[in-house]
Biopython code that builds the backbone (N, CA, C, O; Angstrom):
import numpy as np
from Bio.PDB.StructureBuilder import StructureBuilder

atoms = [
    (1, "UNK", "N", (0.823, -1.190, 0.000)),
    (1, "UNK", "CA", (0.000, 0.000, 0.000)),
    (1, "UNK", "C", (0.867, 1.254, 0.000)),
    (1, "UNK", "O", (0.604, 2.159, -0.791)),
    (2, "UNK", "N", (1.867, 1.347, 0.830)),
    (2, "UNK", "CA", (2.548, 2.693, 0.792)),
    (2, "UNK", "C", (3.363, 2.528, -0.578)),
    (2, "UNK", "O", (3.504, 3.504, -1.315)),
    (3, "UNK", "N", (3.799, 1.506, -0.844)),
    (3, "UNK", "CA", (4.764, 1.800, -1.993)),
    (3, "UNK", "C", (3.828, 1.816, -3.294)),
    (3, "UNK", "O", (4.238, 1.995, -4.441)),
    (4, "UNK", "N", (2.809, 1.649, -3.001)),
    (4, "UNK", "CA", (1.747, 2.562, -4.298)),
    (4, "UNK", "C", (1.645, 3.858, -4.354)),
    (4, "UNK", "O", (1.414, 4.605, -5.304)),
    (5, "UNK", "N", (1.826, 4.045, -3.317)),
    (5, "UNK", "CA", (1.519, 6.033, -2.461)),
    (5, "UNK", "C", (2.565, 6.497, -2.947)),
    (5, "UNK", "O", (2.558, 7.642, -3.401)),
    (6, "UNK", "N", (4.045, 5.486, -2.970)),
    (6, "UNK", "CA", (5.230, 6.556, -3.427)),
    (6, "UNK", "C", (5.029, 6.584, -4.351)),
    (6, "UNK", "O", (4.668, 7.657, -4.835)),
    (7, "UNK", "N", (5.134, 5.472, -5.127)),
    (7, "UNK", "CA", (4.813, 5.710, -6.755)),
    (7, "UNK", "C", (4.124, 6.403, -7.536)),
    (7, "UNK", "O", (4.573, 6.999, -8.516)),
    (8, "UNK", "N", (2.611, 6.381, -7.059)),
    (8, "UNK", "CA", (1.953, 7.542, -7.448)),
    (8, "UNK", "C", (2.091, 9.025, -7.043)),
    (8, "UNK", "O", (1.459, 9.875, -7.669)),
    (9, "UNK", "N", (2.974, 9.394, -5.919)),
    (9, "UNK", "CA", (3.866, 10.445, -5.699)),
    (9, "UNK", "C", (4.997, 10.970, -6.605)),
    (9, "UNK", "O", (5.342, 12.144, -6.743)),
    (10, "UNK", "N", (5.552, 9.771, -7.249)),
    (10, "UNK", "CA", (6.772, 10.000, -8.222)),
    (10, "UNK", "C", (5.826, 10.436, -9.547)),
    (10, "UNK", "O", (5.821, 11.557, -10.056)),
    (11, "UNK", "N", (5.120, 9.415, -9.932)),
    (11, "UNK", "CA", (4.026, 9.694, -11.456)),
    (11, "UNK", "C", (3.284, 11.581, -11.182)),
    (11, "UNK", "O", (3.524, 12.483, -11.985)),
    (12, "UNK", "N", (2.648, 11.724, -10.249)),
    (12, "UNK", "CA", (2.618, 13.160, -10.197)),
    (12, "UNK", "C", (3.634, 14.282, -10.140)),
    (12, "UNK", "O", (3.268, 15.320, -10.690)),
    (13, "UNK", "N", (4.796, 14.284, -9.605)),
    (13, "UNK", "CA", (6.083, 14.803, -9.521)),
    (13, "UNK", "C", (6.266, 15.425, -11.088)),
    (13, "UNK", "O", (6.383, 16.564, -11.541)),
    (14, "UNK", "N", (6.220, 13.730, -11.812)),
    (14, "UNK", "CA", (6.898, 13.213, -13.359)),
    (14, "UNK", "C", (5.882, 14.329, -14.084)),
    (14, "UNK", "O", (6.257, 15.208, -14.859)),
    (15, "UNK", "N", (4.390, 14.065, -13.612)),
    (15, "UNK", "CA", (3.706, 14.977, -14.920)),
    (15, "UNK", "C", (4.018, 16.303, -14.500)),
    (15, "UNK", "O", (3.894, 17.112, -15.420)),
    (16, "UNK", "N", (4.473, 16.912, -13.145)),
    (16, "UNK", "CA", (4.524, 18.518, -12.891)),
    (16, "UNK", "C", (5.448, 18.931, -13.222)),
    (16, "UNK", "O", (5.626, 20.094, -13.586)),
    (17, "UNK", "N", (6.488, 17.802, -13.152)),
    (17, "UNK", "CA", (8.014, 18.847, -14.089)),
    (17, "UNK", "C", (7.312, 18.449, -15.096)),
    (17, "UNK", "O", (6.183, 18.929, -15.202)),
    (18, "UNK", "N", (7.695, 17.645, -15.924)),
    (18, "UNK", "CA", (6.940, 17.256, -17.857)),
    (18, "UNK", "C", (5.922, 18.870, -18.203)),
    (18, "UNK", "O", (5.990, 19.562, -19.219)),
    (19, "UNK", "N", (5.130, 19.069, -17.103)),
    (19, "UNK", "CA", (3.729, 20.406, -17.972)),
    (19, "UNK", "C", (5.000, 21.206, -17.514)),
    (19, "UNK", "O", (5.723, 21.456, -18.479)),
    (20, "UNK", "N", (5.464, 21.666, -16.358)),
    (20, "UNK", "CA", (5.716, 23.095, -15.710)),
    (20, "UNK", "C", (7.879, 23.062, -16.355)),
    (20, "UNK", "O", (8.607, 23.919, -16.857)),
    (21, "UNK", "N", (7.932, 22.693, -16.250)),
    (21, "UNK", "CA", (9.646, 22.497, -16.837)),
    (21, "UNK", "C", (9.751, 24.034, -17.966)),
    (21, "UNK", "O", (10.246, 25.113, -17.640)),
    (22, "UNK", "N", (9.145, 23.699, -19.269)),
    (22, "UNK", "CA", (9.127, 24.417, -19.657)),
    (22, "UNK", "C", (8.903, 25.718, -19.587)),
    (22, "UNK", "O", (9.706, 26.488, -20.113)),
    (23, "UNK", "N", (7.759, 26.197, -18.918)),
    (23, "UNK", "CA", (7.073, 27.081, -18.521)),
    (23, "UNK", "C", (7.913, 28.543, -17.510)),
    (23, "UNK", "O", (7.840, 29.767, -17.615)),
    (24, "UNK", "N", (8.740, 27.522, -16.484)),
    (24, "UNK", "CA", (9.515, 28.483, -15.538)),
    (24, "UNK", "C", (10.222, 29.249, -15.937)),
    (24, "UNK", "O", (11.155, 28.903, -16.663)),
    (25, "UNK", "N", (10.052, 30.299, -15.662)),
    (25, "UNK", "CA", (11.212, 31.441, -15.347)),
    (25, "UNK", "C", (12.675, 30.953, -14.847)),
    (25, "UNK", "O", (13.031, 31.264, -13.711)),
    (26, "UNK", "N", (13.561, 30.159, -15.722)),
    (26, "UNK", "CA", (14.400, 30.093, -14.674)),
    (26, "UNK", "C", (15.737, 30.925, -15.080)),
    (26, "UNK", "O", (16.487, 31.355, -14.204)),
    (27, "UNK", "N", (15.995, 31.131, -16.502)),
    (27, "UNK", "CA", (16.833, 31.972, -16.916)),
    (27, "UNK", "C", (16.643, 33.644, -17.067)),
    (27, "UNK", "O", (17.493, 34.355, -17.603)),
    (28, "UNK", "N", (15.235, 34.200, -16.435)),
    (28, "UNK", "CA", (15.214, 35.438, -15.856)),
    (28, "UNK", "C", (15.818, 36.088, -14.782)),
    (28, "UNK", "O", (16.173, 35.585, -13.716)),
    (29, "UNK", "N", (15.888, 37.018, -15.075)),
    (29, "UNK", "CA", (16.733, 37.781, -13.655)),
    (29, "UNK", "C", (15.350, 38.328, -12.710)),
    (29, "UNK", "O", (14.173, 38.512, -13.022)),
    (30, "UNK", "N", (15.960, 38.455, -11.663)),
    (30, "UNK", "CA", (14.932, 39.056, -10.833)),
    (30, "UNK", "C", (14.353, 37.482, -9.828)),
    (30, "UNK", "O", (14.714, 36.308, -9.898)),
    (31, "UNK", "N", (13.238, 38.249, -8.873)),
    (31, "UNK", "CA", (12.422, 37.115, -8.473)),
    (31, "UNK", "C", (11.903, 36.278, -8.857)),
    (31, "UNK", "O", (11.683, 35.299, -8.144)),
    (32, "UNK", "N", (11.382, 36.370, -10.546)),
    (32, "UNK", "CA", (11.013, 35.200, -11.547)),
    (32, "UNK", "C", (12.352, 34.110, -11.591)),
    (32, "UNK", "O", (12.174, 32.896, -11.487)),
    (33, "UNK", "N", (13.531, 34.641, -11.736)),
    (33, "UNK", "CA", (14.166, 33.998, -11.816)),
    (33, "UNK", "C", (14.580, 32.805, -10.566)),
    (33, "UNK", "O", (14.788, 31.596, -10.663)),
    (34, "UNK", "N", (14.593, 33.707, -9.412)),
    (34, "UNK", "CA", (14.650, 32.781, -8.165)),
    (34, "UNK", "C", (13.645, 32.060, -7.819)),
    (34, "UNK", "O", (13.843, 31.219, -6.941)),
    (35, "UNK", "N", (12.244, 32.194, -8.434)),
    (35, "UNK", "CA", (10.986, 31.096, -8.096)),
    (35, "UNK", "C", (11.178, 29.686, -9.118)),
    (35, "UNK", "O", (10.763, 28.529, -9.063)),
    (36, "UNK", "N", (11.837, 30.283, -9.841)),
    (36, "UNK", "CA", (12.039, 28.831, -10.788)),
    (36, "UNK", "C", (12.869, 27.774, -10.555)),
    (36, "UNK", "O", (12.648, 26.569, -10.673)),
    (37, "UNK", "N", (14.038, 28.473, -10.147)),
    (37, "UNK", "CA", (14.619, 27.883, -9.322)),
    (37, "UNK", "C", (14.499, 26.865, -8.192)),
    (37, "UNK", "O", (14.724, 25.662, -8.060)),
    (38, "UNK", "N", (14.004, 27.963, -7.359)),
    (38, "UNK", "CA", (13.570, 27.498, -6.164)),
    (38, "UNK", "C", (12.361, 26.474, -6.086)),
    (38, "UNK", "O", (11.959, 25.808, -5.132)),
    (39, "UNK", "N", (11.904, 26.564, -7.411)),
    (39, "UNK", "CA", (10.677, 25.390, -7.612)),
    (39, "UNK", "C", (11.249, 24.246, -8.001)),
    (39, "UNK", "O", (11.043, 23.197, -7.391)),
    (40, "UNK", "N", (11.885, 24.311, -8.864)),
    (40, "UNK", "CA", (12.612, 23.068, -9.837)),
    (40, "UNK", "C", (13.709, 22.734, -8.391)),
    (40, "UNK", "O", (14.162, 21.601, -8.556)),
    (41, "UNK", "N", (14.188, 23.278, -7.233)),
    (41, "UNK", "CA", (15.173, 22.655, -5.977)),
    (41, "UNK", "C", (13.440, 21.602, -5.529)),
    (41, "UNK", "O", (13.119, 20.504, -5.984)),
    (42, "UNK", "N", (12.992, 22.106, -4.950)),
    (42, "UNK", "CA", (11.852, 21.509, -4.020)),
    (42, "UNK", "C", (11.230, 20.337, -4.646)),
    (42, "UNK", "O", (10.865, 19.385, -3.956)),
    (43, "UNK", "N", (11.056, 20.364, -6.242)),
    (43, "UNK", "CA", (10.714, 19.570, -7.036)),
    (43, "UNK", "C", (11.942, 18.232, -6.702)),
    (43, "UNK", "O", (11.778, 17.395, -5.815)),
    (44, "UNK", "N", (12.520, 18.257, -7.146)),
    (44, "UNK", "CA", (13.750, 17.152, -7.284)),
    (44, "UNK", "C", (14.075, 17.246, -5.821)),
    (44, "UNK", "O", (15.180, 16.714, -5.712)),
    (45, "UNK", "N", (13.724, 17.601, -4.799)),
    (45, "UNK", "CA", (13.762, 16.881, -3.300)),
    (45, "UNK", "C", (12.995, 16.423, -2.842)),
    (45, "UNK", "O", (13.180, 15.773, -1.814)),
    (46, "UNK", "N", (11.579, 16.585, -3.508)),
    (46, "UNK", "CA", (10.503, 15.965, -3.560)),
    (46, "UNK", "C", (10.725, 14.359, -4.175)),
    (46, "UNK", "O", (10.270, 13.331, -3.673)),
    (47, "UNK", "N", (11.356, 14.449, -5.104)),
    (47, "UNK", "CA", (11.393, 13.198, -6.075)),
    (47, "UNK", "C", (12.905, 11.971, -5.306)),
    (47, "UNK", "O", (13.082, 10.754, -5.336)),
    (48, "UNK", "N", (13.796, 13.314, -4.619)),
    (48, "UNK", "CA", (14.576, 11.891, -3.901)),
    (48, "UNK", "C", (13.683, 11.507, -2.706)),
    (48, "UNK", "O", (13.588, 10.284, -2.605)),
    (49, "UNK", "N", (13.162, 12.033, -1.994)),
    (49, "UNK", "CA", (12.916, 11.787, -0.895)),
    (49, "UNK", "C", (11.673, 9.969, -1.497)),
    (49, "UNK", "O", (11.622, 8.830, -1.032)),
    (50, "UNK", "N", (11.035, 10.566, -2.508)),
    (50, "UNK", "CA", (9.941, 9.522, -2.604)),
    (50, "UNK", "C", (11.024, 8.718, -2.931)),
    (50, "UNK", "O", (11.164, 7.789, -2.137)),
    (51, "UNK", "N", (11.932, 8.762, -3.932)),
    (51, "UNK", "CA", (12.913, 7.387, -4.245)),
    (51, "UNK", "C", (13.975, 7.136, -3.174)),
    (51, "UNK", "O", (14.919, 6.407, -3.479)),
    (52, "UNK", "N", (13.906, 7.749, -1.761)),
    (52, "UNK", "CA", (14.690, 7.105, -1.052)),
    (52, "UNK", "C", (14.014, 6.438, -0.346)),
    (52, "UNK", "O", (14.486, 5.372, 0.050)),
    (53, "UNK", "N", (12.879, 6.775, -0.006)),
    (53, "UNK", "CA", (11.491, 6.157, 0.870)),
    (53, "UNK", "C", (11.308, 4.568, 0.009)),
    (53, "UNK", "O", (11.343, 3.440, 0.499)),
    (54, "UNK", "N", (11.190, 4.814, -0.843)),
    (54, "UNK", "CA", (10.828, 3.179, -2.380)),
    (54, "UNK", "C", (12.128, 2.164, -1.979)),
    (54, "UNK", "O", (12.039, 0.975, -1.671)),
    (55, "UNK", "N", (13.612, 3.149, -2.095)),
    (55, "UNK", "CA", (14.912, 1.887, -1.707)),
    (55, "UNK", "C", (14.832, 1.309, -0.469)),
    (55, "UNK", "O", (15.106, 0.114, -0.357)),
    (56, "UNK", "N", (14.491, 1.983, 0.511)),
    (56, "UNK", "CA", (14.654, 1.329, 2.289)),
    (56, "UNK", "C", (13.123, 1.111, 2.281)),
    (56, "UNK", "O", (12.687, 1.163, 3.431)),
    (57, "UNK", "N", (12.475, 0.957, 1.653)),
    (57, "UNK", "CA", (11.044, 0.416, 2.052)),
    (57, "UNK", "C", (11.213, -1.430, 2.306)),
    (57, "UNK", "O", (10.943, -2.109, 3.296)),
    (58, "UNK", "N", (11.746, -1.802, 1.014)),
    (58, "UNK", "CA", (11.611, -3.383, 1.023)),
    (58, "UNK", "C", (12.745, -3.834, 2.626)),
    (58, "UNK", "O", (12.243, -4.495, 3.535)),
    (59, "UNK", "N", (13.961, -3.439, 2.690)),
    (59, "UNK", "CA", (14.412, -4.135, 3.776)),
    (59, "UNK", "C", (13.598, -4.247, 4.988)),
    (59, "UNK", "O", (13.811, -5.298, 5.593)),
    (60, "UNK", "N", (12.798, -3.537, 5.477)),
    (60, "UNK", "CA", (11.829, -3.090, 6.694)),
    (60, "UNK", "C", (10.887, -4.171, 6.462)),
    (60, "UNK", "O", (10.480, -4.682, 7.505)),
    (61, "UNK", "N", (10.553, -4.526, 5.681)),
    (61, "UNK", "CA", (9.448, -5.237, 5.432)),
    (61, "UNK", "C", (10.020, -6.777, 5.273)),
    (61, "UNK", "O", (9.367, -7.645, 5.853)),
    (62, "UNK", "N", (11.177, -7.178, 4.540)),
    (62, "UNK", "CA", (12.173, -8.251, 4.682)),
    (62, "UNK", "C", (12.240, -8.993, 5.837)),
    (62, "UNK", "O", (11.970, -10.193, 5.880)),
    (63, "UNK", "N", (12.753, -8.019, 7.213)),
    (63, "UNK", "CA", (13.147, -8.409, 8.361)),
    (63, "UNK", "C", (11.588, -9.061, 9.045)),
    (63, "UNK", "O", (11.465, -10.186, 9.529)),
    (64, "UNK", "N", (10.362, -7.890, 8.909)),
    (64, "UNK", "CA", (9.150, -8.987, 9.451)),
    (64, "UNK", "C", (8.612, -9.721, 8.421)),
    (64, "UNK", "O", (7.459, -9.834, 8.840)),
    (65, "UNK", "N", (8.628, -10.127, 7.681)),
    (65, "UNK", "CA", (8.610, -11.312, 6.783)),
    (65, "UNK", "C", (9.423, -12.531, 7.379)),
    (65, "UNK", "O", (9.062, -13.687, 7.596)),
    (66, "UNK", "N", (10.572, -11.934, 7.561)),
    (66, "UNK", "CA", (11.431, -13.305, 8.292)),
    (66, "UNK", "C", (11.145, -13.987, 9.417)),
    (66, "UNK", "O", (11.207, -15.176, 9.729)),
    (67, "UNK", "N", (10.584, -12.287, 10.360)),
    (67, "UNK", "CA", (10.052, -12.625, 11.482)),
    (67, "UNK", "C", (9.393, -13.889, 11.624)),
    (67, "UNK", "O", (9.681, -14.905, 12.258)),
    (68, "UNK", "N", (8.340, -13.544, 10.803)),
    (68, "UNK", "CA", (7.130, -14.100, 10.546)),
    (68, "UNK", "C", (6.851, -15.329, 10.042)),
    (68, "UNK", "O", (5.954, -16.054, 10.473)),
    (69, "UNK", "N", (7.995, -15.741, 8.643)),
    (69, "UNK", "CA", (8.364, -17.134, 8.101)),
    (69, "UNK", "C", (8.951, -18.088, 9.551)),
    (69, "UNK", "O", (8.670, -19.265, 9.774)),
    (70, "UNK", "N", (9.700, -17.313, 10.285)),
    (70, "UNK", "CA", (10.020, -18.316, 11.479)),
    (70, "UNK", "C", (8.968, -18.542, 12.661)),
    (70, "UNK", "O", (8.846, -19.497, 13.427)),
    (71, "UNK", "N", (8.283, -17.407, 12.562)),
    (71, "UNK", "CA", (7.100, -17.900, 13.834)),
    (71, "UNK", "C", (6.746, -19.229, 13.385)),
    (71, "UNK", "O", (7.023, -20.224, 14.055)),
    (72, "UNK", "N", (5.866, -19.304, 11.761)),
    (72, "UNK", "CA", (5.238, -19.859, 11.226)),
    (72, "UNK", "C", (6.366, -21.254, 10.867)),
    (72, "UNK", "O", (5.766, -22.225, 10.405)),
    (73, "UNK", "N", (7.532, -21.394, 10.992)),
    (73, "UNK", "CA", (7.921, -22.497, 11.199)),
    (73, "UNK", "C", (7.598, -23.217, 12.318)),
    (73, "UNK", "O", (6.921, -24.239, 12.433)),
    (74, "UNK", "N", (8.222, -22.490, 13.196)),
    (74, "UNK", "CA", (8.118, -23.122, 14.600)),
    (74, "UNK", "C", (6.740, -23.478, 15.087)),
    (74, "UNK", "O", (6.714, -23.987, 16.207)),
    (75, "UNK", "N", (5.863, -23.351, 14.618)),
    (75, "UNK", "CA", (4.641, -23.756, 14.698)),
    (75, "UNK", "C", (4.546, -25.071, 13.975)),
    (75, "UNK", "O", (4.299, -26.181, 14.446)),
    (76, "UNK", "N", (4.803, -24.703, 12.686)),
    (76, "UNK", "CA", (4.455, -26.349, 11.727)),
    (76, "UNK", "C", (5.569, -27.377, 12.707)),
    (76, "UNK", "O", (5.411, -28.583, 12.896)),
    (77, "UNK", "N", (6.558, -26.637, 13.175)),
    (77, "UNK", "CA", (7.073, -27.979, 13.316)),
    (77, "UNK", "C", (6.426, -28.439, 14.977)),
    (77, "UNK", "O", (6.638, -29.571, 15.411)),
    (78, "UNK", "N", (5.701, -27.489, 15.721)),
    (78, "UNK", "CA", (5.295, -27.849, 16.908)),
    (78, "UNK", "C", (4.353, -29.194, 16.499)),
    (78, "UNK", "O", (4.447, -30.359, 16.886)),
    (79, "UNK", "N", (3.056, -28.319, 15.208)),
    (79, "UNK", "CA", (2.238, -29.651, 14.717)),
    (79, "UNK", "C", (2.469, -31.087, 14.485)),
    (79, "UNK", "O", (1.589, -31.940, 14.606)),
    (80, "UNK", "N", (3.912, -31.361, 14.085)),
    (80, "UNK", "CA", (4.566, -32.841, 13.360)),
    (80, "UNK", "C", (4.870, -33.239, 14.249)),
    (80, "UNK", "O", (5.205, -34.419, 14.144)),
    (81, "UNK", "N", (5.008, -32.492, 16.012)),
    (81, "UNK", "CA", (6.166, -33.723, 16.897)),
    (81, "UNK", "C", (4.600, -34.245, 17.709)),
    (81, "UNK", "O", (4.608, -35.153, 18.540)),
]
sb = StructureBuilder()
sb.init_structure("model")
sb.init_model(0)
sb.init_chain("A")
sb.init_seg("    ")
for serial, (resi, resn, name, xyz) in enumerate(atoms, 1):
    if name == "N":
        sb.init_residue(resn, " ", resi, " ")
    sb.init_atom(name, np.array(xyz, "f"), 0.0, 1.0, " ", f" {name:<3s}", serial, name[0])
structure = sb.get_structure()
């Protein structure tokens, strides 16, 4: 479930630079120039943060999986003795 949330976090990101990229002010002088900027920084820290959240998602979830494969051993094997 969450790593749908990032993803569809990254796919919206993807279409707001893709429409707005073009559009910015970023080679103006003045405050136009620093909002474009400063949009296109927030943008792409937006986009690591979701792709650093996506890389350390699976190990977290690994470790109780394992947890969990061993509860669920130690059980089957309680059943067989």
């Amino acid at each position: 479930m969450l790593k749908n949330r990032l993803l569809l976090s990254l796919l919206c990101i993807g279409a707001m630079l893709y429409i707005a990229v073009p559009r910015l002010p970023v080679t103006e002088d003045g405050l136009a120039g620093w909002f474009g900027i400063a949009w296109l920084v927030l943008a792409l820290m937006a986009v690591g943060g979701n792709t650093a959240a996506i890389m350390y998602l699976p190990k977290r979830k690994r470790m109780v999986r394992k947890a969990k494969l061993a509860e669920v051993k130690k059980v089957r094997l309680r059943q067989y003795q």
